[in-house]
C-alpha positions in Angstrom: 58.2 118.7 105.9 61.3 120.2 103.9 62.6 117.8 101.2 65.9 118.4 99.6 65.9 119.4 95.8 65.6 116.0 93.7 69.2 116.5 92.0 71.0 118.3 94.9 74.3 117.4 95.1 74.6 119.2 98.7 76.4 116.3 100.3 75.7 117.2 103.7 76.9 113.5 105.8 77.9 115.2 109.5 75.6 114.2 112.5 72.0 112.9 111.7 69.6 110.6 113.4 70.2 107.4 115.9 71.0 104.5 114.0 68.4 101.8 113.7 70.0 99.7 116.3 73.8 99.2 118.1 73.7 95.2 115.5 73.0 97.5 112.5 75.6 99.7 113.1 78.3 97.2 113.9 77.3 95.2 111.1 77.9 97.9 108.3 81.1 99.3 109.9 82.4 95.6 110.7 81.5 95.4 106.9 83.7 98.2 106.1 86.6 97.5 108.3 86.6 93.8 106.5 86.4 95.0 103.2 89.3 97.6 104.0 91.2 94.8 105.8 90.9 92.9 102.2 91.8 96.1 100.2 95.6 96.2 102.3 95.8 92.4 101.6 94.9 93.2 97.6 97.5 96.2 97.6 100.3 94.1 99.4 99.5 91.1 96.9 98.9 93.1 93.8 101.6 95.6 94.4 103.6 95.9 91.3 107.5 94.5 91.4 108.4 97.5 89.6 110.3 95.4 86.7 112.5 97.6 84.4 110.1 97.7 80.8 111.9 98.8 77.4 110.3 101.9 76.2 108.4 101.9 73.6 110.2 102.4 70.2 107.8 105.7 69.8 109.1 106.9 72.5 112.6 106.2 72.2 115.6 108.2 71.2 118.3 107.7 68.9 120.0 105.5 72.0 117.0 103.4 72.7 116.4 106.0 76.2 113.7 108.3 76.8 113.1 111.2 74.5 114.7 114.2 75.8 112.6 117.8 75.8 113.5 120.9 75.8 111.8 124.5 76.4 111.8 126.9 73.4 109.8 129.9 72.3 109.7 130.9 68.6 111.5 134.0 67.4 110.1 134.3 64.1 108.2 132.8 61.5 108.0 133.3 57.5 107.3 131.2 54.1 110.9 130.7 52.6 112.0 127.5 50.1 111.7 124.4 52.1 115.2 122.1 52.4 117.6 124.4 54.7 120.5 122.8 55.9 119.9 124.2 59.1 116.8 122.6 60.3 117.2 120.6 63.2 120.8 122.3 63.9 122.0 124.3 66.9 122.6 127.7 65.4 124.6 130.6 66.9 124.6 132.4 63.8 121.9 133.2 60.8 120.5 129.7 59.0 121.5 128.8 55.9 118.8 129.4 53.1 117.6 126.7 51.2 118.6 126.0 47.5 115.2 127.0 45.4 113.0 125.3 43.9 112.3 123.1 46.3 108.5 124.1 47.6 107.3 126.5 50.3 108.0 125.8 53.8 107.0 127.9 56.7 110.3 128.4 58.2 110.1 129.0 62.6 113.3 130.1 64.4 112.9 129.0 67.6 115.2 130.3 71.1 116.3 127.1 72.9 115.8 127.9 76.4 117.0 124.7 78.4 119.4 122.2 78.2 122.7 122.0 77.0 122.2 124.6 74.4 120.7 126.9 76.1 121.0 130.4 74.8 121.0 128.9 70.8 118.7 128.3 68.2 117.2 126.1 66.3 115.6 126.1 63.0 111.9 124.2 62.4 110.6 123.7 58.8 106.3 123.2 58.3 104.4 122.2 55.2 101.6 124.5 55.4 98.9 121.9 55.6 96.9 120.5 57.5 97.9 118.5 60.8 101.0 120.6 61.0 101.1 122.7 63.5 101.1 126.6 63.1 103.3 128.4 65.0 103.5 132.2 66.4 105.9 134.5 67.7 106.0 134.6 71.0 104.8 130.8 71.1 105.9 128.7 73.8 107.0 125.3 72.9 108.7 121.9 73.5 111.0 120.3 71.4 112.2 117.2 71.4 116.6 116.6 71.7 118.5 114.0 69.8 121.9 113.1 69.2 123.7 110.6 67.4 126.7 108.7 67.9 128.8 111.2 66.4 127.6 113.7 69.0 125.7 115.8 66.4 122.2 117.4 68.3 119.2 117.8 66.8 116.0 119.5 67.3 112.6 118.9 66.4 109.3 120.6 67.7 107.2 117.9 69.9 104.6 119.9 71.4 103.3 123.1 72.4 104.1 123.9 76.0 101.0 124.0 78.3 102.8 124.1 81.8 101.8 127.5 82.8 98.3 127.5 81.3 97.3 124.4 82.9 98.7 125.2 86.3 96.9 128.4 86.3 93.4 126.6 85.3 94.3 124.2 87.9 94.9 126.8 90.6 91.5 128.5 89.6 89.6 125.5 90.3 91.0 125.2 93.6 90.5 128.6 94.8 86.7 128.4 93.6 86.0 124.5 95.0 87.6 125.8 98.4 85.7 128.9 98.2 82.3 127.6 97.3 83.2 124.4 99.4 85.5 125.6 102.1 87.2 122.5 104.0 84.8 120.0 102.3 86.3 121.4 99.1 90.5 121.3 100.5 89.3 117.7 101.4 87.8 116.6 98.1 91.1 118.3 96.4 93.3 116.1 98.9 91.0 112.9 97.8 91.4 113.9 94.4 95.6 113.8 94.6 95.4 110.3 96.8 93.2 109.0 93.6 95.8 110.0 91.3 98.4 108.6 93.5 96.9 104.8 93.8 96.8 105.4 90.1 100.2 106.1 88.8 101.5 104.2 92.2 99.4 101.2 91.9 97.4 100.9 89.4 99.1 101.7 86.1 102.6 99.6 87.0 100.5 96.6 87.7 98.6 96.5 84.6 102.1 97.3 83.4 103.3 93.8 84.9 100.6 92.0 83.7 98.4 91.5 86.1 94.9 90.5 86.1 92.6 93.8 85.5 89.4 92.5 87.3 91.4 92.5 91.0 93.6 95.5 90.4 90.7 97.6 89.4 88.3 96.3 92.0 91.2 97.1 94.7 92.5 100.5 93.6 88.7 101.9 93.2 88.1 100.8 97.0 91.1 102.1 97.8 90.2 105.9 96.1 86.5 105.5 97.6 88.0 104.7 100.9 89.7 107.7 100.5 87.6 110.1 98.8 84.5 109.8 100.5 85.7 109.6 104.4 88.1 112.8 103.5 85.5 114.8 101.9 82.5 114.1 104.0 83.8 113.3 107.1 83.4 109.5 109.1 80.0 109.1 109.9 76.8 106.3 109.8 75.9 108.5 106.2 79.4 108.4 104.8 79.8 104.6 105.6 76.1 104.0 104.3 77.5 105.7 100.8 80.7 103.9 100.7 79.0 100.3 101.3 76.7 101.0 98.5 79.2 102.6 96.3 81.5 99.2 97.0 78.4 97.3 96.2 77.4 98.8 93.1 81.3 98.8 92.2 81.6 95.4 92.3 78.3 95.0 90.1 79.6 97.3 87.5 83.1 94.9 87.6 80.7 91.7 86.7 78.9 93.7 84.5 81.9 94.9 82.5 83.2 91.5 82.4 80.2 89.7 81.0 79.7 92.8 78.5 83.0 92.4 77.1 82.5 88.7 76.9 79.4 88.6 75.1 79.6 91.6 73.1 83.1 90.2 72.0 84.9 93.5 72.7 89.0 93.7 72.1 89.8 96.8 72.3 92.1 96.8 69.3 89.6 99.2 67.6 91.6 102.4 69.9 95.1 103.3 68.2 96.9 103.7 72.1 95.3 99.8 72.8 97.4 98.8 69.3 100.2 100.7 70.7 100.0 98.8 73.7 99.8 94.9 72.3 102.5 95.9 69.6 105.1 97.3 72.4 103.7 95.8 75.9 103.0 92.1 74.7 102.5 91.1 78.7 99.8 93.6 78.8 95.8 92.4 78.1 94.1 94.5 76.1 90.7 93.4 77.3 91.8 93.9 80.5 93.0 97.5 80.1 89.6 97.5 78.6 87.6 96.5 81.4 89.4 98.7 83.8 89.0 101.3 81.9 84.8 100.7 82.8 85.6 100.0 86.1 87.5 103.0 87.2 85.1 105.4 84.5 82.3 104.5 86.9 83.4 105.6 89.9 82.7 109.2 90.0 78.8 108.7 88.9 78.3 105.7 91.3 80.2 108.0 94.2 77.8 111.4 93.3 74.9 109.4 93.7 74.9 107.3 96.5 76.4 110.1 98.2 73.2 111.8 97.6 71.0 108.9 98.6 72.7 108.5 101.5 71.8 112.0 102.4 68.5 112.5 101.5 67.4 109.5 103.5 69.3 110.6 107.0 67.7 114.4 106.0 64.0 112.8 105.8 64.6 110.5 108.4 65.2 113.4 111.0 62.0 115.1 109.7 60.0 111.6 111.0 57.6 109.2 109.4 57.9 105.8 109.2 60.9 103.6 107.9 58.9 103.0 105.2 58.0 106.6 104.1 61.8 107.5 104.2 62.5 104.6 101.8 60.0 105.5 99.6 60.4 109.1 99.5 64.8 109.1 99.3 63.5 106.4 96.1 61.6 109.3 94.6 64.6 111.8 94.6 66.7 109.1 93.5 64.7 108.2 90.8 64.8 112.1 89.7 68.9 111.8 90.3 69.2 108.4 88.0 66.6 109.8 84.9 68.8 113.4 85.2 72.5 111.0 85.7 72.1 108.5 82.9 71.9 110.6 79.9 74.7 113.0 81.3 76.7 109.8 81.5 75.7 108.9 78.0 76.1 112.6 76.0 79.7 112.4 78.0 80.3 109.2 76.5 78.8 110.3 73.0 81.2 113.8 73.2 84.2 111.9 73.6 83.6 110.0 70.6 82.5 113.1 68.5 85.5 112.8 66.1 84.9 108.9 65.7 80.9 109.9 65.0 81.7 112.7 62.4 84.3 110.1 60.6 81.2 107.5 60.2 78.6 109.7 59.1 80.1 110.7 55.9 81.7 107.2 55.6 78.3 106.3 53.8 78.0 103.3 56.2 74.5 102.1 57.3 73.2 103.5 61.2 73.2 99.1 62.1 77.1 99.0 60.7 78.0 102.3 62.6 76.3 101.1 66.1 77.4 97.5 65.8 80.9 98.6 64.9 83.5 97.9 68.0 84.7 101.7 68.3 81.0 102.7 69.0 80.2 99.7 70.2 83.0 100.1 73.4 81.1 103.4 74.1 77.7 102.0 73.7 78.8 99.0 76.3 80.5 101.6 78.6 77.7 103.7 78.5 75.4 100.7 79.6 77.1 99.0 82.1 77.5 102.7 83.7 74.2 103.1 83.6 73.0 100.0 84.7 75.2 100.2 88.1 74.1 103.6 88.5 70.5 102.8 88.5 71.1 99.8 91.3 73.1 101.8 93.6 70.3 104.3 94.3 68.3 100.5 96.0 71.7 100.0 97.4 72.0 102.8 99.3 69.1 103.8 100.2 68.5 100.5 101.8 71.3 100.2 103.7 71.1 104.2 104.6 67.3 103.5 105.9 68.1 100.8 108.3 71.1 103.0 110.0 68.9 105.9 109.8 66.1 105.7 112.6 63.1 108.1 112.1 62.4 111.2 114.4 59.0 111.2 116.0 58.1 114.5 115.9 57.8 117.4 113.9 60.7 120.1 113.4 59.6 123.3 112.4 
């Protein structure tokens, strides 16, 4: 008998044995169809009225608008006296040096190479310390465009521009996932983009408005599962059998977020960006942008593993045995999958709060003080709820993929 690896993640969902019986079947896809029924209702309801929001006084410009960028690259770079009258300006001719004695600056001319100045320059004046940034010839950057109500523009750098890099590291992973993958991979990119979409469309504006998180969260990760899994597996009895488990683990992990906020008395005012957010979006919870935050964060894990279940039951189930035996032996690989999941989930959660860690241990702060502190603490919760809904899933859908799967009778070879 041929049994998949224990942590294969070769989703095959197409075809696969007769389901247990015609009331099974109808049951789980009348299931499905209900629950997407509800998921249209929740997006109708929920939909955000797209209300105008003042933007953020970080944000802002010298008008109270958005802050306008501009493409530059930097012509030179050298350690004059700080304090030129220039910096900031638009230049068409040299910059004017700085009177001495007033420190070292590292003095960048930067090329403006959009907007209404296109073609000038602009001077930009560093410390050289640290959290400044260090600039290059050659170096592509953004900067950001002000002017006043006397007209006058300024420049000042705002970032380092990443357009190019990242769309070439984004076209690389395409090309391989659709090479390795072929059209499973082109439809797990599509599903990827329609995720993104019920996020920025959806999801985002509606917290924006104030909306409850627990509802909004539930309903845009059914949506993105809805999505995901039928486009990148195909409609079958296995996909459905993943999605129903992955929507009841989902909901599971919801609860569980809640109750772990609520007990473990978690605010979320601990993160800068949530301060930020209370201070300039006052209709905005910051619990509840905390517990969606769990809620969507689980929905890649939970997906990758029921997917799997679902899987490995229909592939043992067409190799017979009884009912029983495919339960039991899809349990086993699942078991493998959850030991091998749960502390990737963790060292994740542990990597992206490296700096925080690093702060702490030379704080001089006692291991209890560090753990029970609510920075570490919001990981420490995330990673258990994560892990806890991760470990019922596998039941979840395996169940449910062992009653639609029936059990060959004979032997393949």
């Amino acid at each position: 008998m041929r049994v998949a690896h224990s942590h294969s993640h070769s989703h095959s969902l197409s075809g696969g044995p007769a389901p247990l019986g015609p009331l099974a079947a109808k049951v789980v896809v009348g299931l499905l169809i209900a629950i997407g029924i509800a998921v249209l209702a929740g997006l109708a309801l929920l939909w955000p009225s797209q209300q105008k929001v003042a933007i953020p006084l970080p944000f802002q410009n010298a008008a109270g608008g958005a802050v306008t960028t501009e493409a530059g690259h930097v012509l030179s770079s050298r350690m004059v006296d700080c304090g030129s009258p220039s910096t900031g300006g638009v230049l068409t001719a040299n910059p004017t040096p700085a009177p001495p004695g007033g420190g070292q600056c590292v003095q960048n001319l930067i090329a403006i190479d959009s907007g209404p100045n296109k073609g000038a320059n602009t001077l930009l004046e560093f410390t050289n310390g640290p959290g400044q940034p260090h600039l290059a010839v050659g170096d592509n950057v953004r900067l950001s465009r002000q002017v006043d109500d006397g007209g006058t523009t300024t420049y000042a750098f705002f970032d380092f521009e990443r357009t190019w890099p990242l769309a070439a590291l984004a076209a690389v992973f395409a090309v391989v996932i659709v090479a390795v993958a072929r059209w499973r991979g082109l439809r797990a990119l599509i599903g990827i983009a329609v995720a993104f979409v019920v996020l920025v469309v959806f999801l985002l504006p509606a917290l924006r408005d104030g909306a409850s998180a627990v509802p909004v969260s539930l309903v845009a990760s059914a949506a993105i599962l809805y999505a995901v899994i039928y486009l990148a597996h195909g409609v079958s009895l296995r996909t459905s059998a993943a999605l129903l488990g992955t929507l009841a683990a989902l909901l599971l992990a919801a609860l569980l977020s809640w109750g772990a906020i609520e007990v473990a008395h978690l605010t979320g005012l601990s993160e800068d960006q949530n301060n930020e957010v209370a201070a300039y979006l006052g209709n905005v919870s910051i619990t509840g942008l905390l517990l969606a935050g769990f809620i969507i964060g689980s929905l890649g894990v939970l997906n990758d593993v029921t997917v799997t279940q679902a899987s490995t039951v229909f592939e043992l189930a067409e190799h017979g045995g009884t009912r029983r035996s495919v339960f039991l032996g899809a349990m086993r690989v699942g078991r493998d999958h959850i030991a091998s999941t749960v502390y990737t989930l963790v060292l994740a959660y542990a990597g992206s709060a490296l700096p925080l860690l690093l702060l702490f241990s030379v704080a001089n702060r006692s291991l209890g003080d560090v753990l029970t502190g609510e920075s570490v603490a919001i990981e420490i919760t995330r990673s258990a709820v994560g892990g806890i809904a991760l470990a019922l899933s596998v039941p979840l859908t395996t169940g449910i993929a062992a009653v639609l799967a029936t059990p060959e009778r004979h032997s393949h070879r």
